[in-house]
N, C-alpha and C positions, 0 to 999 in steps of 0.2 A: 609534629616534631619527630625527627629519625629518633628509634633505637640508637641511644648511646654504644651497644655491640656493632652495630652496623658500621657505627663511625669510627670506633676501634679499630675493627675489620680493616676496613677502609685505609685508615693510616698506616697500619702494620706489612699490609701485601705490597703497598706504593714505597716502603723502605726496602723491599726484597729488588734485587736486581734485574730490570727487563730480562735477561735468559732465563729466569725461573719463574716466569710468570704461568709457565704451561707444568710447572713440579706435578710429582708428584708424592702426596703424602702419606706414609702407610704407619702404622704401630697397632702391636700387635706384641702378646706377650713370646705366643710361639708364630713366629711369621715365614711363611713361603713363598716367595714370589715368583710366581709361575704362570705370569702374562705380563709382557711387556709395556711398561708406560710410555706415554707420546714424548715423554721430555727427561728433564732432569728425574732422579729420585730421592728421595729423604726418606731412609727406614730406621726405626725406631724399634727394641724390642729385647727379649732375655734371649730368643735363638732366632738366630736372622739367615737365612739359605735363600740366593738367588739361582734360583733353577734355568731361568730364561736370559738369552741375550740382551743387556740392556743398550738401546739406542744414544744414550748423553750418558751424563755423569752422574753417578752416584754419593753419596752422603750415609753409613750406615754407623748407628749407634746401637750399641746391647753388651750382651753378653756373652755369647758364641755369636760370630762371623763366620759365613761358607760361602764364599763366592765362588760358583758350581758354574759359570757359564761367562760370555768374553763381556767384558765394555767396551764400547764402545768412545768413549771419552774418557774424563778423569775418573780415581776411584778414591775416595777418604773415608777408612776402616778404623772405628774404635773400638774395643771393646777386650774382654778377657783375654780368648782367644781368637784369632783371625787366621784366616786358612784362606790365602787368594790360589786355586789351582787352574783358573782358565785366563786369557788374555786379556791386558789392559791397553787398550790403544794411547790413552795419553800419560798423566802421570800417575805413580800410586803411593797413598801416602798410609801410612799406618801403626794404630799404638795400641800394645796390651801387653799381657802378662808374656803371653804365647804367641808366637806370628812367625807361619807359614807362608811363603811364597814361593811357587812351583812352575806358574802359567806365567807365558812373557809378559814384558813391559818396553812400549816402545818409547814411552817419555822416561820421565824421572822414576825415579824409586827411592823415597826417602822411610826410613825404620824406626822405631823406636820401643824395645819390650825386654822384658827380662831373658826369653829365650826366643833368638831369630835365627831361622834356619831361611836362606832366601837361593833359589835358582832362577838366574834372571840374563837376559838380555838389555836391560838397561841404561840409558846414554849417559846416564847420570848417579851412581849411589852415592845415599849417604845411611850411615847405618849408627843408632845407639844402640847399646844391649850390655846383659851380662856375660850369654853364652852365644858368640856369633857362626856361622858358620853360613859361610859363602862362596855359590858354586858359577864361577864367571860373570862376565859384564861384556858390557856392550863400549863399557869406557873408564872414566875416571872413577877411583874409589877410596871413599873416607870412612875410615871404623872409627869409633871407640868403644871398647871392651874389657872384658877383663878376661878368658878364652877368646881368642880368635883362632879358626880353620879358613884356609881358603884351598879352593880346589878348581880345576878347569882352567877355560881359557879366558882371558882380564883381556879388552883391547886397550886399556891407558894404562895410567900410573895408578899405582896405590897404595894408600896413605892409613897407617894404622897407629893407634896409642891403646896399648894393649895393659892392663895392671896385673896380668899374668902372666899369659903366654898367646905367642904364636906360632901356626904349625900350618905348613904347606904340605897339602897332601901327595901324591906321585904324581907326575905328567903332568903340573900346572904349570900351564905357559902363561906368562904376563908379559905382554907387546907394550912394553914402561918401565919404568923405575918402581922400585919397590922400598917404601922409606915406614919405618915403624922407629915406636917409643915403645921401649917393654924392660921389665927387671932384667932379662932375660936373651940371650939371643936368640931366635926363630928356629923350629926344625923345618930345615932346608933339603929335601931329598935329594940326592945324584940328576935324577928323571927330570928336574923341576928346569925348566929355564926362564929367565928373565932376560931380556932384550938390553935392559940399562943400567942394568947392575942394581946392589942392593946396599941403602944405604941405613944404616943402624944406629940410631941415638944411644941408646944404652942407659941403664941403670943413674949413671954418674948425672946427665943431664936429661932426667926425667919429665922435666919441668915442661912442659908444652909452649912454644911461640905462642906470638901474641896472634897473629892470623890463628892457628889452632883457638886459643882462647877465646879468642869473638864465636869464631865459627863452632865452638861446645855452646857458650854463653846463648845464641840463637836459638841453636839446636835445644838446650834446655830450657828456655822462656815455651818454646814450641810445646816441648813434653809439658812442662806445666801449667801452658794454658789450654790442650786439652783434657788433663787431671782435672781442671777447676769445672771444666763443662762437663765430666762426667760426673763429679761429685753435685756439683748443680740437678742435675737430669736426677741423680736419685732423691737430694733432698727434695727436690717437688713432689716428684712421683710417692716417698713416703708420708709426704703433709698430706698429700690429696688420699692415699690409701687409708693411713691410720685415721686420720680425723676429717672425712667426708662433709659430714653436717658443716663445721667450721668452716673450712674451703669455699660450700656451695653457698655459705654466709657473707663471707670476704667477697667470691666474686659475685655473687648479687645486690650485694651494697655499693658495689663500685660503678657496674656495667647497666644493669638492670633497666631501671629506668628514665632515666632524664641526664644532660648534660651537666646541667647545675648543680647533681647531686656530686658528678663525677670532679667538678672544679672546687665544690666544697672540700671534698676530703680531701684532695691534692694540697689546697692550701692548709688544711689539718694537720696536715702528715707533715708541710715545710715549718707550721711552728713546731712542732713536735723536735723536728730534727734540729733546729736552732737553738730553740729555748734551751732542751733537756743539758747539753752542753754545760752553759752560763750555769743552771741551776746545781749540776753537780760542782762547778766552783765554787759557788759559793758554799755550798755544804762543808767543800771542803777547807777552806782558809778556817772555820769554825769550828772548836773542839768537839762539841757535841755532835754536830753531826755528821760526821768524818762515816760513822758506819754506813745512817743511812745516806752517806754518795758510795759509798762503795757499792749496795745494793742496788742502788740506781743505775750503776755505771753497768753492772753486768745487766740489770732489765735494759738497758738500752743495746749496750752491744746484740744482745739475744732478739730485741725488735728490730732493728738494721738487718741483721741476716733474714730474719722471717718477710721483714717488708721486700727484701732486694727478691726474694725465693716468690712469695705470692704476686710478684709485678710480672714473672713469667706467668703462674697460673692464671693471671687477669688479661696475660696475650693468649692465652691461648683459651679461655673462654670467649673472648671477644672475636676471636677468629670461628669458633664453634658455633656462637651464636648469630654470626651474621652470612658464616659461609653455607655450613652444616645445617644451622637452625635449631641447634641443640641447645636447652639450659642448662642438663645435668652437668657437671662437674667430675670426669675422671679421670685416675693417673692417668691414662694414657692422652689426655687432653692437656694435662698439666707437663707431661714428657714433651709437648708438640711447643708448648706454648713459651720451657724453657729454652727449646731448642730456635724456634722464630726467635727468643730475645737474643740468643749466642748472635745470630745471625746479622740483625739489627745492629747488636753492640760494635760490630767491627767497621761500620760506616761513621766516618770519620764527622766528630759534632753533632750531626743531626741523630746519626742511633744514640750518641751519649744523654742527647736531648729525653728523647723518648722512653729511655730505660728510666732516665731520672722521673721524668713526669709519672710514669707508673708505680715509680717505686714510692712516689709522694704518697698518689693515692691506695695505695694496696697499705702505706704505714696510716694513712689514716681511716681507714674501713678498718685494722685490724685494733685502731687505739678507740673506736668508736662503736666498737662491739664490748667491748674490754670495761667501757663507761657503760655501756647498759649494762650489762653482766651483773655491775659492782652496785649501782645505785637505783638500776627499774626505771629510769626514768628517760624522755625525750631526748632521744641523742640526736648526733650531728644530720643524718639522716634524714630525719625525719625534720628536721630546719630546714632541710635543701630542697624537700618538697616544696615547702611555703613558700620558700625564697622566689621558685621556678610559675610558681600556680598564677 
């Protein structure tokens, strides 16, 4: 009988999409990349600096971004700060605290960070931020702000909702119309020309269209769903750093061995998540035990998140140990394993399938570790042997 990891493996790479089958995967706390991959790449890391030309697209997660050399393809930048200074041939997309863009962009360019400074040639921006400041385009352009600068030369229209101010710096030419929402009216210099005139909401009707509306509304599901993956990315990485032993308990109990072991806890984990429900009703309709559901309700919400958190660390051991050939268990494994399930998650039923099935068995390895712990005795585990033998 296969390694259950292998077969993990297995299912997990066949959700990733044919162009990424040639990835490449790196993490690393401090990372350089200064040899070019055959294909796509996916970096993970606290300081991430691509030195070299990459050939496809890129995927970088951390905490300092430095993209020091061109793409070749798409580029998608997370992290604190992001600093893109060389060329991106297709789009670029990116979110932090801090974000830097200096090197062109021949596709899209969409922002999102509390301070964005962007010099760009691209066909398409769109920008969120606190403090914007934006030095030409290639085309059409949408702020929202609360400072906005613009300076250089705009070839479209462009569209700004400012909650402070707006300020065109000298010599900014815009080949469009220039239409902003602000308290405020704009500084407008003498130098500055605009081809279509400027049209100015004003204080009075502050309120944003319904197109503005959707088009924030998008833009902020966007910012918050990758807030969720980076807060994902570290609660793994800190399960798997502070409490090692645990983690290498969880994913051993789940992958390790046999399949039967692996379909036992799944369906563990699905009574778990059904039952626990009814039973905190019932607690609750009855005087007495109204506290302990309360108790319960928080032990549960707190196993939901750890089960959803360890169904990453169980991708990405299953990937370790069938690709790699690794058992150990580290954050930087559990970083890889969060990030395959982001991945997976966004495939429409079938990833929602697979995250569920992991997340079954990752709550029932951690509810069946929980029963040894508490009473010494023969857990589910070790049933799934017999079951299989």
């Amino acid at each position: 009988m296969k390694r259950l990891g292998i077969f993990a493996a297995v299912l997990l790479m066949g959700a990733i999409p044919l162009q990424a089958a040639a990835a490449t995967l790196l993490s690393n706390r401090t990372l350089v990349v200064s040899e070019a991959p055959p294909g796509n790449a996916y970096l993970t890391g606290t300081d991430i600096t691509v030195t070299v030309p990459l050939p496809a697209d890129v995927a970088a997660f951390g905490g300092t971004l430095t993209l020091s050399a061109p793409v070749m393809g798409d580029a998608l930048l997370v992290g604190g700060t992001v600093l893109a200074s060389k060329a991106v041939a297709g789009d670029l997309r990116a979110a932090g605290a801090q974000i830097t863009v200096t090197g062109p962009v021949t596709g899209d360019l969409m922002l999102a960070g509390g301070s964005v400074v962007a010099s760009t040639s691209a066909s398409d921006v769109h920008i969120i931020g606190g403090n914007v400041q934006l030095t030409g385009s290639g085309g059409p352009v949408t702020i929202y702000g609360a400072d906005v600068i613009l300076s250089g030369e705009f070839d479209g229209d462009v569209a700004i909702v400012a909650s402070d101010s707006v300020t065109l710096g000298e010599g900014t030419v815009i080949h469009g119309a220039l239409k902003y929402d602000a308290p405020q009216q704009a500084g407008i210099p003498v130098s500055a020309v605009i081809d279509n005139g400027v049209n100015y909401t004003g204080a009075a009707t502050y309120l944003p269209t319904v197109e503005q509306a959707e088009t924030f509304a998008i833009a902020g599901a966007g910012v918050l769903y990758v807030v969720k993956i980076i807060a994902l990315l570290i609660a793994a990485g800190l399960l798997a750093g502070l409490f090692p032993l645990f983690t290498q308990t969880v994913a051993d109990r789940a992958i390790a061995r046999t399949p039967g072991r692996f379909i036992l806890l799944a369906l563990l984990g699905f009574a778990i998540v059904i039952a626990t429900p009814v039973l905190i009703f019932l607690l609750l309709i009855s005087f007495v035990g109204m506290a302990v559901a309360f108790m319960l309700a928080a032990s549960y919400a707190l196993l939901l998140l750890l089960g959803y958190v360890y169904a990453g660390i169980i991708a990405g051991s299953a990937l370790s140990r069938g690709v790699l050939k690794r058992t150990d268990v580290s954050w930087k494994i559990a970083l890889l394993g969060m990030l395959v399930l982001s991945v997976i998650g966004a495939i429409p039923v079938f990833g929602a399938l697979v995250i569920f099935i992991l997340f079954l068995a990752a709550t029932g390895a951690i509810v069946s570790i929980g029963y040894t712990f508490a009473f010494g005795k023969q857990d589910v585990d070790d049933l799934a042997d017999l079951s299989v033998e």
